[in-house]
Backbone as a ProteinNet text record, in pm:
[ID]
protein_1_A
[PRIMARY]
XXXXXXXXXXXXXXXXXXXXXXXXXXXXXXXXXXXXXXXXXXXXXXXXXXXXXXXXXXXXXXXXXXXXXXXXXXXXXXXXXXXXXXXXXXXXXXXXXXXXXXXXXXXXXXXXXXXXXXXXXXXXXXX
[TERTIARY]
-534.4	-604.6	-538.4	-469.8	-428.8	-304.7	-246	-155.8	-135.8	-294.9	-317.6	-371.3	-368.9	-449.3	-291.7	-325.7	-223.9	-222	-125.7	-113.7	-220	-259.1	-306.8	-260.2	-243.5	-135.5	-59.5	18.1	146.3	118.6	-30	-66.5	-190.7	-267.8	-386.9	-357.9	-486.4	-464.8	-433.4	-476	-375.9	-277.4	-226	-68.1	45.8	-32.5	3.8	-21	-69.4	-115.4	13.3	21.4	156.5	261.7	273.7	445.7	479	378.6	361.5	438.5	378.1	395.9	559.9	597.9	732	807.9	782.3	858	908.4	740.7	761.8	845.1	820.1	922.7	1070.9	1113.9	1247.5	1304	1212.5	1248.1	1264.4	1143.2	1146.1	1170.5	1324.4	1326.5	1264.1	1309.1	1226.1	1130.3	1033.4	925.3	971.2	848	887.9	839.2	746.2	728.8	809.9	805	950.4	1037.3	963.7	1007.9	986.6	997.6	1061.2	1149.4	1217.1	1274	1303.8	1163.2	1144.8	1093	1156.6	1135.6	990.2	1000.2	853.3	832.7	665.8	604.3	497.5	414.4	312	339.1	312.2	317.3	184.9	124.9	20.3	6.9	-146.3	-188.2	-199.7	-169.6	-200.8	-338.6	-414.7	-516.1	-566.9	-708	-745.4	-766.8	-720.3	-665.6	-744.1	-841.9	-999.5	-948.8	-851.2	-859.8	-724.7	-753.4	-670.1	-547.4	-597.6	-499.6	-393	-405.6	-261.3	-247.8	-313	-311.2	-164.9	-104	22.9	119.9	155.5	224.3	334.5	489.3	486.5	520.5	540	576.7	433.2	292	159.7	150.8	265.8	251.6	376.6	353.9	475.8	513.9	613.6	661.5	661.1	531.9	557.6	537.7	584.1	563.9	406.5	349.9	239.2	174	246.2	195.1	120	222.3	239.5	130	114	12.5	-118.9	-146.2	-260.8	-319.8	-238.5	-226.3	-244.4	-144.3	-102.4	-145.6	-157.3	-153.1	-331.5	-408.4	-517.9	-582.7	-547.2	-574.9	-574.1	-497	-461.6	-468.3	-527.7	-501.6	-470.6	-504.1	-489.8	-332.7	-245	-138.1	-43.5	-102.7	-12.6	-36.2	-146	-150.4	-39.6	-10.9	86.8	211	246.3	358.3	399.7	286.9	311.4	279.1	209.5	251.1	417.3	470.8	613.9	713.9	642.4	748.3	758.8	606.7	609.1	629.9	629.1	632.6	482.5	403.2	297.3	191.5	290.1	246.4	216.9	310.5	320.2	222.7	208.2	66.9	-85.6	-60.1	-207.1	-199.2	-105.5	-106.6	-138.9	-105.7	-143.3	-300	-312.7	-427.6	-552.2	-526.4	-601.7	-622	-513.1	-504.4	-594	-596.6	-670.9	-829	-860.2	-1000.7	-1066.6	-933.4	-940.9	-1010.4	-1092.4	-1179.3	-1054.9	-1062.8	-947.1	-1001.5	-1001.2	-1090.1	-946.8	-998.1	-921.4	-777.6	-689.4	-562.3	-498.1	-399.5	-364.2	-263.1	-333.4	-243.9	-117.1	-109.4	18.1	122.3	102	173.2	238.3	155.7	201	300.6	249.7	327.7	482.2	462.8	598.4	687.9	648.1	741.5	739.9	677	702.8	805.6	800.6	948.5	1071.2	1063.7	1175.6	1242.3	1131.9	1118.5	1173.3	1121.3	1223.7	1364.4	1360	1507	1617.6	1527.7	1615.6	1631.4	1537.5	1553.2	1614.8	1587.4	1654.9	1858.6	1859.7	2005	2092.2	2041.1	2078	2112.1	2027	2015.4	2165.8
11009.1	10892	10764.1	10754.7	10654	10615	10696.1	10654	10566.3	10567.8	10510.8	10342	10360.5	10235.1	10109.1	10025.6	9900.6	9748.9	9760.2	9609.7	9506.4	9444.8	9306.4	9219.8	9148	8951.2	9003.6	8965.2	8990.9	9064.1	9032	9106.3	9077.6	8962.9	8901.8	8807.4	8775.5	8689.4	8541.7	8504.1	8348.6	8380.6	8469	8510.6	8481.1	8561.1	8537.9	8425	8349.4	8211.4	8094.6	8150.1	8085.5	8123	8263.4	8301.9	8209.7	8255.9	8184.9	8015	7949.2	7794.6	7826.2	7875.6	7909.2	7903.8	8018.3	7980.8	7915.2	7863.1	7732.6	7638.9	7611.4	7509	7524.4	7683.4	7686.5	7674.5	7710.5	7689.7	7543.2	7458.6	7307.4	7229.1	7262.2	7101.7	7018.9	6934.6	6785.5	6801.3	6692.7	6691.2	6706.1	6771.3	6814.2	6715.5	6551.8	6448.3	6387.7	6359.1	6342.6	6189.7	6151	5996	5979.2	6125.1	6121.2	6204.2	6134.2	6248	6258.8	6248.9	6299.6	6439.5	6501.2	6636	6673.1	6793.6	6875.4	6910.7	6872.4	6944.3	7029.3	7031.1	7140.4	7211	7362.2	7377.9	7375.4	7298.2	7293.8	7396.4	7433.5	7538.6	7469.7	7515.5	7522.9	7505.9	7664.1	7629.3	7683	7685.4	7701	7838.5	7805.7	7924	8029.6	8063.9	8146.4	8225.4	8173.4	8239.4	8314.4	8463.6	8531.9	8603.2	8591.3	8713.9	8552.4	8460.7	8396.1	8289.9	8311.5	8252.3	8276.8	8434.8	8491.9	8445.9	8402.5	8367	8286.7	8259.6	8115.6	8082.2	8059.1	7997.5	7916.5	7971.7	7908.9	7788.6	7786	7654.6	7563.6	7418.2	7330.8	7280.5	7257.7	7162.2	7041.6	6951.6	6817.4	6779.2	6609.9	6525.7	6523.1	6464.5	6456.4	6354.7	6226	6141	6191.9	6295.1	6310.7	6431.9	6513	6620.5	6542.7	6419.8	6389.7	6286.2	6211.6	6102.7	6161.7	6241.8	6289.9	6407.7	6477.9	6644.2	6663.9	6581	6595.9	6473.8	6349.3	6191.3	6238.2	6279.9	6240.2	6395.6	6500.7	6634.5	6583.5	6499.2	6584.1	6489.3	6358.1	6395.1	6461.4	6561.1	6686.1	6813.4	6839.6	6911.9	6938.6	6792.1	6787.7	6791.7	6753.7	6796.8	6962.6	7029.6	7147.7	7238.3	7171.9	7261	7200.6	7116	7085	7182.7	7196.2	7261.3	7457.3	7448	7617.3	7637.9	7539.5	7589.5	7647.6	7528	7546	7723.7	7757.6	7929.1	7993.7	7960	8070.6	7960.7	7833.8	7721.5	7816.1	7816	7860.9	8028.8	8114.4	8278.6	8257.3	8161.2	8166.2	8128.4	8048.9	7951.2	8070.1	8148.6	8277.1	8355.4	8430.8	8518.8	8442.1	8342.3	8263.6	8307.2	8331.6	8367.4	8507	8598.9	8719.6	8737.2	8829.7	8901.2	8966.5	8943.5	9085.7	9094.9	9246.9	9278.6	9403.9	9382.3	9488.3	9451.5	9321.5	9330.5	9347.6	9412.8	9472.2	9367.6	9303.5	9166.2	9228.4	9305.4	9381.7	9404	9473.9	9505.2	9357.8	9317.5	9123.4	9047.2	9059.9	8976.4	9028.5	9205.9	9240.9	9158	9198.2	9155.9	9054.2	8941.7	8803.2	8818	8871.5	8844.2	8863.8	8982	9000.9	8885.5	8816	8649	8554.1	8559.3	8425.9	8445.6	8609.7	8626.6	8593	8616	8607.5	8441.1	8405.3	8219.9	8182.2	8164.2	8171.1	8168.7	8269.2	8314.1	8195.1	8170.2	8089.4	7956.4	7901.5	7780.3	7730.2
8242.7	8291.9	8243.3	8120	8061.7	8183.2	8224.4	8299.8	8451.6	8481.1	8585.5	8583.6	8378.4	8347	8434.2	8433.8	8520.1	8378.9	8379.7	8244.3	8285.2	8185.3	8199.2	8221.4	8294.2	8314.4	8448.3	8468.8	8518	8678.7	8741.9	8834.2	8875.3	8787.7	8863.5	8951.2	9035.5	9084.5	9082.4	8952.5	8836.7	8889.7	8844.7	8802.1	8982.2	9030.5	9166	9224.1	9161.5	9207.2	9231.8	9038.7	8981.6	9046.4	9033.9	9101.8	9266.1	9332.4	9468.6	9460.3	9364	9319.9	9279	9215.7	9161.2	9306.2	9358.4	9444.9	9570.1	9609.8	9738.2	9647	9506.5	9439.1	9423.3	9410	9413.1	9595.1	9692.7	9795.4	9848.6	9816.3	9871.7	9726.1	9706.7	9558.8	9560.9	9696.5	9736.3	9868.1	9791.2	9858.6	10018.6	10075.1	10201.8	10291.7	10282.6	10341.7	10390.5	10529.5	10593.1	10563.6	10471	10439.3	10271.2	10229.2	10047.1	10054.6	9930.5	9815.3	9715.4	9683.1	9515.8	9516.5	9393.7	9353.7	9394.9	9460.7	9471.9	9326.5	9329.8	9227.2	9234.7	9421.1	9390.5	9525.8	9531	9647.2	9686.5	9806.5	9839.6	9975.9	9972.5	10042.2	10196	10290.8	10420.3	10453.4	10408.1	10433.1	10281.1	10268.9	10159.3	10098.7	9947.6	9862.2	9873.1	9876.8	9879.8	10059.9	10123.1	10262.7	10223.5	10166.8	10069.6	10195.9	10328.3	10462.1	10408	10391.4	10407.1	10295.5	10175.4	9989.7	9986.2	9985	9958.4	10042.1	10141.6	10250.9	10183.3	10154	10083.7	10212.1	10330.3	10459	10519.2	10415.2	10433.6	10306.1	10259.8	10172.4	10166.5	10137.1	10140.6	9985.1	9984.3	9822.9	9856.1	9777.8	9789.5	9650.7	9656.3	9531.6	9483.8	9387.7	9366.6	9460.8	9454.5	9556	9741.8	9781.6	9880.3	9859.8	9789.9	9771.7	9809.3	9728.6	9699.9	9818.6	9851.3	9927	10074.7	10100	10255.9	10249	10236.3	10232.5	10256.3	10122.6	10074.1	10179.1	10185.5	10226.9	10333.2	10461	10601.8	10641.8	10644.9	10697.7	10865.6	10914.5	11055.3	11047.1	10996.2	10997.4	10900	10845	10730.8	10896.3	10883.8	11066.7	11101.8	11223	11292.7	11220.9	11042	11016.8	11030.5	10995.3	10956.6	11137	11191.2	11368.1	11388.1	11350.8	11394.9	11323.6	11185	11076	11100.9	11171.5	11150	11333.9	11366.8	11551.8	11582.1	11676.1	11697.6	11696.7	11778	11786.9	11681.3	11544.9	11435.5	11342.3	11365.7	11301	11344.5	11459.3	11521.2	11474.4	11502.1	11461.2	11285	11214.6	11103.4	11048.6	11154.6	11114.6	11141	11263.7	11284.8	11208.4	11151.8	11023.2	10897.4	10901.4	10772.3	10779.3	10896.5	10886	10872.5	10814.2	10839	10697.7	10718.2	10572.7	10470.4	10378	10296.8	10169	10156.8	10028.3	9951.9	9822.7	9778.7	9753.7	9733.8	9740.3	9592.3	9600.5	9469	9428.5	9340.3	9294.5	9208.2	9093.5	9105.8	9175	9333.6	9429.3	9445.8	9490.7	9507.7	9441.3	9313.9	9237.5	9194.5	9150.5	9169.3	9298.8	9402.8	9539	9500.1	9459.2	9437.5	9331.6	9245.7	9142.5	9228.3	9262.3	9356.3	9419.8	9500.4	9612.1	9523.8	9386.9	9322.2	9226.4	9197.3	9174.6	9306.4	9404.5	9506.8	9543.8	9522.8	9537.4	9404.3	9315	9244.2	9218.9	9257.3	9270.6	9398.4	9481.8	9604.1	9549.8	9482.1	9414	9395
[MASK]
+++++++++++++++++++++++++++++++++++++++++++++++++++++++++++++++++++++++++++++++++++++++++++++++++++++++++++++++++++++++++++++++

């Protein structure tokens, strides 16, 4: 039985929270506002974190500055919207925005977060 026990850390959902942030940041250095460029510092959620079918996604989150997180992202949703139907191509905005309302129970934050290491050794390395 001991063997089925699973570590602590390294596989909750925090954890996966973080890795996720790791790597929209190694993907978008600079803010992704089409009129900065200063260093990204958060990746902000698409839609909201609690809508778990697309929390994990990093293509459901952007790297922006703090300004631009707070200001635009948070301040102006319907023009962060239209940035992000331009950025993801309306179809795969709306196929996502769908999936967001999907129920999901049970996800094995483990499973997750491994593949996420994988995602930022691999970003990572590109750099």
């Amino acid at each position: 039985m001991e063997g089925n026990v699973k570590p602590k850390g390294k596989g909750t959902k925090k954890d996966c929270y973080s890795i996720i942030q790791e790597i929209v940041l190694a993907r978008d250095k600079i803010c992704q506002h089409p009129c900065c460029s200063h260093q990204a510092e958060s990746g902000h959620h698409v839609w909201k974190r609690d809508r778990l079918a697309v929390a994990f996604l990093p293509e459901a989150l952007v790297g922006l500055c703090t300004q631009h997180h707070t200001g635009w992202a948070h301040g102006d949703p319907a023009a962060f919207k239209l940035f992000m139907i331009k950025r993801l191509g309306a179809d795969r905005y709306y196929e996502l925005r769908r999936k967001s309302y999907e129920v999901v129970k049970n996800l094995d934050y483990h499973e997750i977060y491994a593949g996420f290491v994988k995602v930022l050794r691999t970003c990572r390395r590109g750099q």
